[in-house]
KOLGU-4560 file (N, C-alpha, C; in nm, 3 decimals, padded with zeros to 5 digits):
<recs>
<n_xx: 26.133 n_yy: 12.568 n_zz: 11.461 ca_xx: 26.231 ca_yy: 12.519 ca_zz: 11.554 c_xx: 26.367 c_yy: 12.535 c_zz: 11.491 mol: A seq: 1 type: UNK>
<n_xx: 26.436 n_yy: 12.553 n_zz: 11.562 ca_xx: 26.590 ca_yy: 12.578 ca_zz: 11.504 c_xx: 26.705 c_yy: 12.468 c_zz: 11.560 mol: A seq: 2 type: UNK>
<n_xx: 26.763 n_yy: 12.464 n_zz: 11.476 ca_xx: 26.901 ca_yy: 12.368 ca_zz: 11.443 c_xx: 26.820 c_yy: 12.239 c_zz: 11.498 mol: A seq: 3 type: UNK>
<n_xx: 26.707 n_yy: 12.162 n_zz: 11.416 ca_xx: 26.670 ca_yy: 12.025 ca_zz: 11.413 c_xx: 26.728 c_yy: 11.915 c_zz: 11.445 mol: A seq: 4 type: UNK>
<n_xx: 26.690 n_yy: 11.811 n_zz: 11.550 ca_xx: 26.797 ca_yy: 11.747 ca_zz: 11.566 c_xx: 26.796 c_yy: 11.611 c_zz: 11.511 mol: A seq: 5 type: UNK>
<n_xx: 26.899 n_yy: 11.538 n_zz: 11.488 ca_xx: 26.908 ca_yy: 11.411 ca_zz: 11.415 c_xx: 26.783 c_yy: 11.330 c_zz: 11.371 mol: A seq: 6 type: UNK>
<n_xx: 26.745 n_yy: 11.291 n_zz: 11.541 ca_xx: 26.601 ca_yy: 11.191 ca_zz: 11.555 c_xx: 26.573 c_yy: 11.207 c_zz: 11.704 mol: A seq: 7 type: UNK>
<n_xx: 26.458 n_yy: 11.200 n_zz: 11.730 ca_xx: 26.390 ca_yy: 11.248 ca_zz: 11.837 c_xx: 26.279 c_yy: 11.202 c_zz: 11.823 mol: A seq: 8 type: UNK>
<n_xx: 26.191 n_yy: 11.183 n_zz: 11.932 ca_xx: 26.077 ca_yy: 11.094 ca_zz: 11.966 c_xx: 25.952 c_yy: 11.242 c_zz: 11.963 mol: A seq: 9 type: UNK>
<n_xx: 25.829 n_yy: 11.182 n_zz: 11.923 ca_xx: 25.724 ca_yy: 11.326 ca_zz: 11.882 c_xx: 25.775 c_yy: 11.425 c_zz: 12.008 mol: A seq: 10 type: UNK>
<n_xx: 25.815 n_yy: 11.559 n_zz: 11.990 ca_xx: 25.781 ca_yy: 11.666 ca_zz: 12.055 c_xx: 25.688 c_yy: 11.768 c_zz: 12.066 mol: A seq: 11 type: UNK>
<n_xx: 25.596 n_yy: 11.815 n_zz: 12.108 ca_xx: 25.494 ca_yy: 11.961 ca_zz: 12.056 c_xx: 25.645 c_yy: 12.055 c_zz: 12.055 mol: A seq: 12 type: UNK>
<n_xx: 25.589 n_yy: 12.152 n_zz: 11.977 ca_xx: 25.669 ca_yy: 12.278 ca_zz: 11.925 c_xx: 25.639 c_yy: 12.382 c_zz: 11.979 mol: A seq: 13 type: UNK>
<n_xx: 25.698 n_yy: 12.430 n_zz: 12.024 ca_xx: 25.655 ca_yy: 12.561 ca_zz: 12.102 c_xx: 25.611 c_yy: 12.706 c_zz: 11.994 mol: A seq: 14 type: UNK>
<n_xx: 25.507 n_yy: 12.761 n_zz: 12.031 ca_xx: 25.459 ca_yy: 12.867 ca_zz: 11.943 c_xx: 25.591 c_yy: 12.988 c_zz: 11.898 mol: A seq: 15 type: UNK>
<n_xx: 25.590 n_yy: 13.077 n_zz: 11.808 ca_xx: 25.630 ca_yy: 13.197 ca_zz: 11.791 c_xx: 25.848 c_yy: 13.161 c_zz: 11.811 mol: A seq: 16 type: UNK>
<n_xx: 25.891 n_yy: 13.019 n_zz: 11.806 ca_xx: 26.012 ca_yy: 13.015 ca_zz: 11.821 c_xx: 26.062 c_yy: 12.918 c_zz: 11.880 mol: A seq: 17 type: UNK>
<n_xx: 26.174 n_yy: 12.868 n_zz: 11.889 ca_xx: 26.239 ca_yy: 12.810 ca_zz: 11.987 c_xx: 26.209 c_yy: 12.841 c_zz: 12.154 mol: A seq: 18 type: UNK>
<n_xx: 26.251 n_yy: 12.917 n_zz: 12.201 ca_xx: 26.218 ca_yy: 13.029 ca_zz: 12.321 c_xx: 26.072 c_yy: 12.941 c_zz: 12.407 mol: A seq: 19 type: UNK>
<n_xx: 26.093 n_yy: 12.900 n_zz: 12.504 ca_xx: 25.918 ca_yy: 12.931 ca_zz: 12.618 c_xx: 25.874 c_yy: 13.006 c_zz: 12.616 mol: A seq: 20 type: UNK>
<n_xx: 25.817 n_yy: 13.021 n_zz: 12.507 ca_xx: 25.728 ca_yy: 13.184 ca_zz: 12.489 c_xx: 25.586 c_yy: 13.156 c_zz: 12.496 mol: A seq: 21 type: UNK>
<n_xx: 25.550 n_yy: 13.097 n_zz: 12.474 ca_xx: 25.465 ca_yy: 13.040 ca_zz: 12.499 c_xx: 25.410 c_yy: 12.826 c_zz: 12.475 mol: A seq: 22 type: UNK>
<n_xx: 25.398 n_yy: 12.785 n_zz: 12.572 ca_xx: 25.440 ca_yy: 12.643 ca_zz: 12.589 c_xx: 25.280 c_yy: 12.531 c_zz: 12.578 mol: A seq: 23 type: UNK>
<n_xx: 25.175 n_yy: 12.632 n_zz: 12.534 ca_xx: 25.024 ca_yy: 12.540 ca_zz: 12.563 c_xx: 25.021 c_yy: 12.559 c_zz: 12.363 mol: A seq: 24 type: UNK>
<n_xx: 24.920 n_yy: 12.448 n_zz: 12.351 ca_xx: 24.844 ca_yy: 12.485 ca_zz: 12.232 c_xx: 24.813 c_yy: 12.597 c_zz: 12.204 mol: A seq: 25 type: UNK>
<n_xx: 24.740 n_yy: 12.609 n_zz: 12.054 ca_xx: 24.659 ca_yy: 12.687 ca_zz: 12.085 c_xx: 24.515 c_yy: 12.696 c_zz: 12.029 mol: A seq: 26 type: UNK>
<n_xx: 24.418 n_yy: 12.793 n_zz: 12.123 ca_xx: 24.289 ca_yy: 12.765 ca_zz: 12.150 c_xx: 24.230 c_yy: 12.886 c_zz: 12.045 mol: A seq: 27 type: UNK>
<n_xx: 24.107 n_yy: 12.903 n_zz: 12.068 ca_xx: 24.049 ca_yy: 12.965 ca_zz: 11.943 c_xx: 23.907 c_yy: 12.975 c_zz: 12.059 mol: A seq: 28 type: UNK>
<n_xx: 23.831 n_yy: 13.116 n_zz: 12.019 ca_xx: 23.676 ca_yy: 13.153 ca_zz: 12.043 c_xx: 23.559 c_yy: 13.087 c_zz: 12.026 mol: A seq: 29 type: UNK>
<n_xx: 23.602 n_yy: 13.041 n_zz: 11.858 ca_xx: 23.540 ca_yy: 13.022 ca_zz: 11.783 c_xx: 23.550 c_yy: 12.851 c_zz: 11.758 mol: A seq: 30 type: UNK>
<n_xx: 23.498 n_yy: 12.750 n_zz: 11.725 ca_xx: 23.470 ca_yy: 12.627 ca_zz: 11.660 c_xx: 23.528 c_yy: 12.680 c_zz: 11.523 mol: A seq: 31 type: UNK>
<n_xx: 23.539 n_yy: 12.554 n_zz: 11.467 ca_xx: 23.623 ca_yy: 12.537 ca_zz: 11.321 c_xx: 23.712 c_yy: 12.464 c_zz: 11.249 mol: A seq: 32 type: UNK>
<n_xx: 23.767 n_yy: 12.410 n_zz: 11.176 ca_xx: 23.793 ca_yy: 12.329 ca_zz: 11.089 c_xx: 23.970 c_yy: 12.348 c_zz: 11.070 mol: A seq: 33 type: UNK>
<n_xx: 24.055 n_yy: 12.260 n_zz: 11.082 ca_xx: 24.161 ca_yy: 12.326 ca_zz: 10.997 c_xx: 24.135 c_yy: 12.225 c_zz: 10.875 mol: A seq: 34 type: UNK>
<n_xx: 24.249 n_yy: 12.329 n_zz: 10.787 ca_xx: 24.248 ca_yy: 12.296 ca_zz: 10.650 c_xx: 24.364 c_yy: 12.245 c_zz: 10.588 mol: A seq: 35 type: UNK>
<n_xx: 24.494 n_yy: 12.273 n_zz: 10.638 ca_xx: 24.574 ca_yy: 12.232 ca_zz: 10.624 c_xx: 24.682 c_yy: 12.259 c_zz: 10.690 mol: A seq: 36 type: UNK>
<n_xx: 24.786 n_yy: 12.178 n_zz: 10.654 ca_xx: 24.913 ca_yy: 12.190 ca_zz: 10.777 c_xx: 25.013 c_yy: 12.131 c_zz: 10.669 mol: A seq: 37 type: UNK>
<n_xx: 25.138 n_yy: 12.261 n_zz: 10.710 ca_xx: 25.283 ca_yy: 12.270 ca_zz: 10.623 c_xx: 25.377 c_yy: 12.265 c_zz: 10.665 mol: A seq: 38 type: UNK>
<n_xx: 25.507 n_yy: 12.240 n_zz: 10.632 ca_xx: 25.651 ca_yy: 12.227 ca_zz: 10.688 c_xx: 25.730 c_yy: 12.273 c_zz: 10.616 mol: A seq: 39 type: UNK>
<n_xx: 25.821 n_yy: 12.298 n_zz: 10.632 ca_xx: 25.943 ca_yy: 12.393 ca_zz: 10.560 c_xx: 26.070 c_yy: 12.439 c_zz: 10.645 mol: A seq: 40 type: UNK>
<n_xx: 26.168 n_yy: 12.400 n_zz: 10.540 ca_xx: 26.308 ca_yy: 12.402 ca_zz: 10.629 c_xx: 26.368 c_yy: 12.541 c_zz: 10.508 mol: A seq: 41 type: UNK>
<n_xx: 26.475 n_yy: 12.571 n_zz: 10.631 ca_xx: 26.574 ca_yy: 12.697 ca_zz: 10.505 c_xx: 26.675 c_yy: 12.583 c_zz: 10.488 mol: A seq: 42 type: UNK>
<n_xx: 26.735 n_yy: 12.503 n_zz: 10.483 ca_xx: 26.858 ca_yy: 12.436 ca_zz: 10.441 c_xx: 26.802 c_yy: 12.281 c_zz: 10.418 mol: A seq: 43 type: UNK>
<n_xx: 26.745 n_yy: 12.265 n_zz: 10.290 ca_xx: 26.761 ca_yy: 12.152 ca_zz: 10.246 c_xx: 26.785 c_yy: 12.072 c_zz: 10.287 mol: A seq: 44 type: UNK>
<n_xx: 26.682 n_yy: 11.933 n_zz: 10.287 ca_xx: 26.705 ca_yy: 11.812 ca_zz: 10.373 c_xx: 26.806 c_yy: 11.706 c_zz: 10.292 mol: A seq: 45 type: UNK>
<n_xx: 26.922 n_yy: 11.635 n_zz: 10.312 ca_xx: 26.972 ca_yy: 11.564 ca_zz: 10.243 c_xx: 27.012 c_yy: 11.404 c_zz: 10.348 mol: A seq: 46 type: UNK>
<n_xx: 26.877 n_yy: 11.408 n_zz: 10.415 ca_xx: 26.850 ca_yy: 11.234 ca_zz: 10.482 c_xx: 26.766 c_yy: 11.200 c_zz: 10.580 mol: A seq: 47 type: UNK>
<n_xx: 26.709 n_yy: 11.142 n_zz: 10.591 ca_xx: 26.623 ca_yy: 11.105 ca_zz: 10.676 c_xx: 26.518 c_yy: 11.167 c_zz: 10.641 mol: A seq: 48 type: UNK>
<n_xx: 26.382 n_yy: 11.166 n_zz: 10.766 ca_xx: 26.275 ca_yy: 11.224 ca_zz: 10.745 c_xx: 26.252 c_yy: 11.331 c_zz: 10.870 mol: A seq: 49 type: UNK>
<n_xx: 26.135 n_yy: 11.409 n_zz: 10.867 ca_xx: 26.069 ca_yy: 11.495 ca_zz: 10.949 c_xx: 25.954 c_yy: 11.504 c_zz: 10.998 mol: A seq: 50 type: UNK>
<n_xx: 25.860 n_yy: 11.467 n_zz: 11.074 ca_xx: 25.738 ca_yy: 11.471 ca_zz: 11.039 c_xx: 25.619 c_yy: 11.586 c_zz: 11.142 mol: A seq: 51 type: UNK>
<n_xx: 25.569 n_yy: 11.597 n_zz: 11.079 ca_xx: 25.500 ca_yy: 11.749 ca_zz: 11.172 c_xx: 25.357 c_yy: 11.656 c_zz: 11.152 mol: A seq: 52 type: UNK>
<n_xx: 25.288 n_yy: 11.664 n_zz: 11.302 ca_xx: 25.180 ca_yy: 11.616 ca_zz: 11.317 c_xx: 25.091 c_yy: 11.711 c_zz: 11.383 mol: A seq: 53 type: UNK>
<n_xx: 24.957 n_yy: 11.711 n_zz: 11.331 ca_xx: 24.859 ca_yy: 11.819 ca_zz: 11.419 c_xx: 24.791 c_yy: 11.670 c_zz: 11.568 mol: A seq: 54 type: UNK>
<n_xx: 24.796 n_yy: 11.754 n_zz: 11.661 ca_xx: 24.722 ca_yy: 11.688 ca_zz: 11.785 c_xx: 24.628 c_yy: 11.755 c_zz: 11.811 mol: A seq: 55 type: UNK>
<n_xx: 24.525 n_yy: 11.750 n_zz: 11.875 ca_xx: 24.383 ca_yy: 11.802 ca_zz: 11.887 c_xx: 24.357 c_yy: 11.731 c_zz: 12.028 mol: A seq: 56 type: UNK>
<n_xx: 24.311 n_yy: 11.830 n_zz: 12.078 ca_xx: 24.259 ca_yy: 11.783 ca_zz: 12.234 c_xx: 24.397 c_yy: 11.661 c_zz: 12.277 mol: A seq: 57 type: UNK>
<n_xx: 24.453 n_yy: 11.668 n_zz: 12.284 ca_xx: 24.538 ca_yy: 11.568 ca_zz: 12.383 c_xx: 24.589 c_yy: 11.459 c_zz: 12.263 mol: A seq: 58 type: UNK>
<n_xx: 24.523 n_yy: 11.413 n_zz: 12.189 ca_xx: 24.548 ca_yy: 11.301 ca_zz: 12.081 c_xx: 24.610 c_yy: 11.345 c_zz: 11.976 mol: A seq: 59 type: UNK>
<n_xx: 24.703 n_yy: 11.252 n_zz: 11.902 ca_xx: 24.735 ca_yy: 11.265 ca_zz: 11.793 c_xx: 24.615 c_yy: 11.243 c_zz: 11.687 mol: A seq: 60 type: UNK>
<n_xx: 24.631 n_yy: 11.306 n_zz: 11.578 ca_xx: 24.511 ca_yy: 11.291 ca_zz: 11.422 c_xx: 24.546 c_yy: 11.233 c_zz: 11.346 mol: A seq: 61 type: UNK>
<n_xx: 24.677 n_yy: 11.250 n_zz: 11.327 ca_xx: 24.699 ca_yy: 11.107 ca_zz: 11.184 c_xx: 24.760 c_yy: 11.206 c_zz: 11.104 mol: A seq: 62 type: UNK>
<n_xx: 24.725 n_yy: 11.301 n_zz: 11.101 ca_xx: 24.752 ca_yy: 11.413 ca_zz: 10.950 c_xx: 24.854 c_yy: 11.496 c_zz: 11.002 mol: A seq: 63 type: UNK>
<n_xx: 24.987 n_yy: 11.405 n_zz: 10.912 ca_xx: 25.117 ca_yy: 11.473 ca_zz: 10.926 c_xx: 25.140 c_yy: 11.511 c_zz: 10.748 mol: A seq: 64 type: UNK>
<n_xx: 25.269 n_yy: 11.576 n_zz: 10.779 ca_xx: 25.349 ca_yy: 11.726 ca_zz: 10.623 c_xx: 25.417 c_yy: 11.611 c_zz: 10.686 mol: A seq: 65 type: UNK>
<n_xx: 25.533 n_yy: 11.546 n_zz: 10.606 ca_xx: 25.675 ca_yy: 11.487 ca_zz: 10.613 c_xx: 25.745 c_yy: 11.587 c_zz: 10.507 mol: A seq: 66 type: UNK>
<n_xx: 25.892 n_yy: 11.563 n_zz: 10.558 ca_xx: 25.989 ca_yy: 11.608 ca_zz: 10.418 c_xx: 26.097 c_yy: 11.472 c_zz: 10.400 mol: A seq: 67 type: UNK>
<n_xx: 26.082 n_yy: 11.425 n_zz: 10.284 ca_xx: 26.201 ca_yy: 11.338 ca_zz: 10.277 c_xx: 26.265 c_yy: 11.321 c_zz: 10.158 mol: A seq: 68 type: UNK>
<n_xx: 26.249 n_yy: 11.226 n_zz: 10.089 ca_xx: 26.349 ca_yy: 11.282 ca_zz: 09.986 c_xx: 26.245 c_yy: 11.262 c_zz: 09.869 mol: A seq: 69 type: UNK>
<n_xx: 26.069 n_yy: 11.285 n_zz: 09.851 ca_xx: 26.043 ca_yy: 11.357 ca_zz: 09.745 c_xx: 26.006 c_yy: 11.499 c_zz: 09.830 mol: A seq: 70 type: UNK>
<n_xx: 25.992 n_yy: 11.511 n_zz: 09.894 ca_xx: 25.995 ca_yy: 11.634 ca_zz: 09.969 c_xx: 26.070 c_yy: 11.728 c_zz: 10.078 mol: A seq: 71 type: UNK>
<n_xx: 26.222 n_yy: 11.806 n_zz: 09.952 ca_xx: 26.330 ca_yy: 11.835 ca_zz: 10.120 c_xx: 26.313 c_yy: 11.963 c_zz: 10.136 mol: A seq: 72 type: UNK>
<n_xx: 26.282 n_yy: 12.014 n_zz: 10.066 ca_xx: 26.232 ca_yy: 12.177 ca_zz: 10.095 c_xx: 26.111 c_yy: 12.221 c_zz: 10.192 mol: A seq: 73 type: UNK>
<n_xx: 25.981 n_yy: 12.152 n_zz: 10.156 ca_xx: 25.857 ca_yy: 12.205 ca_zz: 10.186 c_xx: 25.724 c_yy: 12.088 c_zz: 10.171 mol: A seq: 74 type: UNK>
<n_xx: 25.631 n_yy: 12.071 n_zz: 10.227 ca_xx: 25.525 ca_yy: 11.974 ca_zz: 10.281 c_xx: 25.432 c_yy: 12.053 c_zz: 10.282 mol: A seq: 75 type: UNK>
<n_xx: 25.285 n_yy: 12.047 n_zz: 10.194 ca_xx: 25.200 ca_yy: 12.113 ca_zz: 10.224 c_xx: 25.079 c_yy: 11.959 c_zz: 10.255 mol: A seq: 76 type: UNK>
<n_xx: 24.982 n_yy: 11.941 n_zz: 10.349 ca_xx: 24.871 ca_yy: 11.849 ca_zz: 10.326 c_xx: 24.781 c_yy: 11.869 c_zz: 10.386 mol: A seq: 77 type: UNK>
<n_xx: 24.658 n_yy: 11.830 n_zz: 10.256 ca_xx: 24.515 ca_yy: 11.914 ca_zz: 10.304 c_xx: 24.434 c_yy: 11.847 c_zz: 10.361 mol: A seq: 78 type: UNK>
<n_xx: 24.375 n_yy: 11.864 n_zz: 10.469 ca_xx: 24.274 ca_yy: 11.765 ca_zz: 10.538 c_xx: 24.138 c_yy: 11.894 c_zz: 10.630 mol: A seq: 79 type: UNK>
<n_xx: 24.072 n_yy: 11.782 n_zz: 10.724 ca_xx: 23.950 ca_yy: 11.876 ca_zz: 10.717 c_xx: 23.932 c_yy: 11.780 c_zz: 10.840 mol: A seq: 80 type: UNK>
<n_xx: 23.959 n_yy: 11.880 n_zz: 10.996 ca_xx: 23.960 ca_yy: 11.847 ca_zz: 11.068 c_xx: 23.854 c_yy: 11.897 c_zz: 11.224 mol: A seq: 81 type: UNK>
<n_xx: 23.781 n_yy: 11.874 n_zz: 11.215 ca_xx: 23.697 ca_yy: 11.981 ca_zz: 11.323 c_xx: 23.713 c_yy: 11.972 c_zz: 11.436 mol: A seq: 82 type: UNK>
<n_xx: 23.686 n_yy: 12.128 n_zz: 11.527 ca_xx: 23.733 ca_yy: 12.152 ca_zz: 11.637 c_xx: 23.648 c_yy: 12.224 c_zz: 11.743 mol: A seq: 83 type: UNK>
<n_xx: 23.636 n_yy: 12.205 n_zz: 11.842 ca_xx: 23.547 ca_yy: 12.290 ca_zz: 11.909 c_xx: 23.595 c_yy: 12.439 c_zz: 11.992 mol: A seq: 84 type: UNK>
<n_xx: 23.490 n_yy: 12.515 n_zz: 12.036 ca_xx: 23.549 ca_yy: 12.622 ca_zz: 12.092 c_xx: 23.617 c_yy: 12.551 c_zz: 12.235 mol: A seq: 85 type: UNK>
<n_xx: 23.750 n_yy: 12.639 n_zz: 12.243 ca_xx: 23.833 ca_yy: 12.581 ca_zz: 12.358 c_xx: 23.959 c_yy: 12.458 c_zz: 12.344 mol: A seq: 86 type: UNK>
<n_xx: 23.950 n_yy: 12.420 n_zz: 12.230 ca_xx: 24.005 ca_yy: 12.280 ca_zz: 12.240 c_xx: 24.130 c_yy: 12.284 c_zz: 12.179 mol: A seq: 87 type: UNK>
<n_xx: 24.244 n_yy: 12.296 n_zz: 12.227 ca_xx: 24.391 ca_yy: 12.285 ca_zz: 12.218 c_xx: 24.460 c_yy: 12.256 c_zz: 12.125 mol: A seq: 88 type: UNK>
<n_xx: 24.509 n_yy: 12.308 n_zz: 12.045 ca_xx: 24.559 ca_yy: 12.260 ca_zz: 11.901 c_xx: 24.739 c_yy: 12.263 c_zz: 11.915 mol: A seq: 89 type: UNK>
<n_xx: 24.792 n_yy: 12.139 n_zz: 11.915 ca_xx: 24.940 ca_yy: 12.123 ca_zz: 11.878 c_xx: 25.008 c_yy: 12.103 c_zz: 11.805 mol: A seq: 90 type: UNK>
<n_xx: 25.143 n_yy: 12.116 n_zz: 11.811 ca_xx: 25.195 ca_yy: 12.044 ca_zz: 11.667 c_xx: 25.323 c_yy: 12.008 c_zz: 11.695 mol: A seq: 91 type: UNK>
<n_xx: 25.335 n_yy: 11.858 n_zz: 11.697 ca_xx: 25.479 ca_yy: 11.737 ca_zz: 11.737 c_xx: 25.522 c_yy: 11.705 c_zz: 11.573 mol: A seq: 92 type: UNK>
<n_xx: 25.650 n_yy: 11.746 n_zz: 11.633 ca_xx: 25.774 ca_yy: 11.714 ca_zz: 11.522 c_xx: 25.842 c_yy: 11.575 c_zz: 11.561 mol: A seq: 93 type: UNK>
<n_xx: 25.890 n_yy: 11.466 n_zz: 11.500 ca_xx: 25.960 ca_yy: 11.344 ca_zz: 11.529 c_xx: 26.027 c_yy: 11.344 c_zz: 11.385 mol: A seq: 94 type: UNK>
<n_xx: 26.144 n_yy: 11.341 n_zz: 11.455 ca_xx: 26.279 ca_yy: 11.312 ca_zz: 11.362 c_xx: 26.352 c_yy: 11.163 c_zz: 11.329 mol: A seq: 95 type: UNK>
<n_xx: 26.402 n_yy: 11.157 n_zz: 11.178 ca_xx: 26.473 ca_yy: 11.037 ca_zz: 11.214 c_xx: 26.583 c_yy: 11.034 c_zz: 11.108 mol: A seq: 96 type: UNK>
<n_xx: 26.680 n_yy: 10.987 n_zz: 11.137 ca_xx: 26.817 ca_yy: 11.008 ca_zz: 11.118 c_xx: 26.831 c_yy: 11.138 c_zz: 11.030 mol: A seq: 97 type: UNK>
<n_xx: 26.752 n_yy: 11.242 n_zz: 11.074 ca_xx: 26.754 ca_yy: 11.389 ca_zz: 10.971 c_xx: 26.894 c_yy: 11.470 c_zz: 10.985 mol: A seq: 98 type: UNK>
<n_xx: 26.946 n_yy: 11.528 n_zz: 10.853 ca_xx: 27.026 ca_yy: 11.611 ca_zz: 10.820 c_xx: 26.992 c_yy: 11.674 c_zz: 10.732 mol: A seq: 99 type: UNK>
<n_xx: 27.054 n_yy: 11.792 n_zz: 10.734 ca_xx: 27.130 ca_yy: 11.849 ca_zz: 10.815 c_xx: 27.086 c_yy: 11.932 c_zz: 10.961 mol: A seq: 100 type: UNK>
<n_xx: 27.115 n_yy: 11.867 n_zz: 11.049 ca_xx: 27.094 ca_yy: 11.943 ca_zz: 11.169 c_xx: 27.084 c_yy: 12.043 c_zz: 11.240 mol: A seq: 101 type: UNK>
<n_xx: 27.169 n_yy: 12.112 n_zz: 11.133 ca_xx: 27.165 ca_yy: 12.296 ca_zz: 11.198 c_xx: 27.048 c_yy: 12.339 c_zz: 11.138 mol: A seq: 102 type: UNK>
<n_xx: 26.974 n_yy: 12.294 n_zz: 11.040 ca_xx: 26.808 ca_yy: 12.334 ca_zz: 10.964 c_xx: 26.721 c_yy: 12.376 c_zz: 11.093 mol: A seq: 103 type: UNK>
<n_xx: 26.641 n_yy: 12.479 n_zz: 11.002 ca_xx: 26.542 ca_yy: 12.534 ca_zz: 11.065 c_xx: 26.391 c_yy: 12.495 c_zz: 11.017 mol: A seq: 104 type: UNK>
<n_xx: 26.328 n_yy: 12.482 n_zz: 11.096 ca_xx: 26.195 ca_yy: 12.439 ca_zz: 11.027 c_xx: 26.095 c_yy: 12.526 c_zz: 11.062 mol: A seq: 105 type: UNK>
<n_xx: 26.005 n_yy: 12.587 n_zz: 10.969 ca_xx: 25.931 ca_yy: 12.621 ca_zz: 11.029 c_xx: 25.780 c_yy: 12.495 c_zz: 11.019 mol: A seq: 106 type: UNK>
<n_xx: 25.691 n_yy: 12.558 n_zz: 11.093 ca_xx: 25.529 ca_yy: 12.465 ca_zz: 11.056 c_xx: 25.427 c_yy: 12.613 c_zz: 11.071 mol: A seq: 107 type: UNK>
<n_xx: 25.330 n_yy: 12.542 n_zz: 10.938 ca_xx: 25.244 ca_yy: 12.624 ca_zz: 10.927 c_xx: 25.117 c_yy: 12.533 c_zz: 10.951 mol: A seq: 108 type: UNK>
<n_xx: 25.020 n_yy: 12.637 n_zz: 10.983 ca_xx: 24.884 ca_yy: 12.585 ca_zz: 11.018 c_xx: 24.790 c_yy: 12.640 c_zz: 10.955 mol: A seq: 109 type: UNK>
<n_xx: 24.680 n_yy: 12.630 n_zz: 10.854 ca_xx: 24.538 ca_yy: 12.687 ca_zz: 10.802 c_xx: 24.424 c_yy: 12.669 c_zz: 10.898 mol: A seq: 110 type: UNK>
<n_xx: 24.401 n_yy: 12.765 n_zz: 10.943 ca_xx: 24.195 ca_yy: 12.728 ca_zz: 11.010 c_xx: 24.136 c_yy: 12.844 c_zz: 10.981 mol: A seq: 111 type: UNK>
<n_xx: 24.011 n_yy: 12.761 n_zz: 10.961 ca_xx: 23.855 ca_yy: 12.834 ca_zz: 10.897 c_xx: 23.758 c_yy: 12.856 c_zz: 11.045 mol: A seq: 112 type: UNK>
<n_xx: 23.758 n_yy: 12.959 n_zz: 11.078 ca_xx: 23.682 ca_yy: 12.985 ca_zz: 11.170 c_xx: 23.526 c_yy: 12.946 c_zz: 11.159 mol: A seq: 113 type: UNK>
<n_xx: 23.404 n_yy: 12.933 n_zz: 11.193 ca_xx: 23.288 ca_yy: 12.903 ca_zz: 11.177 c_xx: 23.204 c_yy: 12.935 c_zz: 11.300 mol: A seq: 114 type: UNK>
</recs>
């Protein structure tokens, strides 16, 4: 997502950019596990926090990457989450009093197909 804003209430993130490029989860063939989920900004966080959460089928999971101030660069955290074929995978960002604002974040996602 680009130029992050202050604080904001959970949003899903839209795939491949800023842009409606595509606006659903996403789904998979296959059943499987993720493994982990990351965050990362290009401009250094100097306040507040960030938090990137995986949602699964409609619900939040619990297993968020934060960046705050032991982490302003980058968030990696490993968990082990199973999924079925079909079932919607998101990912909500909630901000709070974060700067710098023009930051870009990206989020990364690991899954193990099975």
């Amino acid at each position: 997502e680009e130029n992050v804003p202050g604080t904001r209430a959970a949003t899903r993130l839209y795939r491949f950019g800023n842009a409606a490029v595509r606006t659903v989860g996403a789904a998979w063939g296959r059943a499987g596990r993720i493994t982990g989920l990351g965050v990362a900004v290009n401009d250094p966080r100097t306040a507040g926090t960030a938090t990137l959460e995986i949602w699964l089928a409609g619900s939040a999971t619990g297993v968020t990457a934060v960046l705050d101030d032991s982490s302003t660069t980058g968030a990696w955290e490993v968990t082990d989450i199973s999924f079925e074929v079909g079932e919607l995978i998101e990912l909500y960002l909630t901000t709070s009093s974060w700067t710098p604002t023009g930051a870009d974040i990206q989020a990364m996602l690991e899954v193990v197909l099975t």
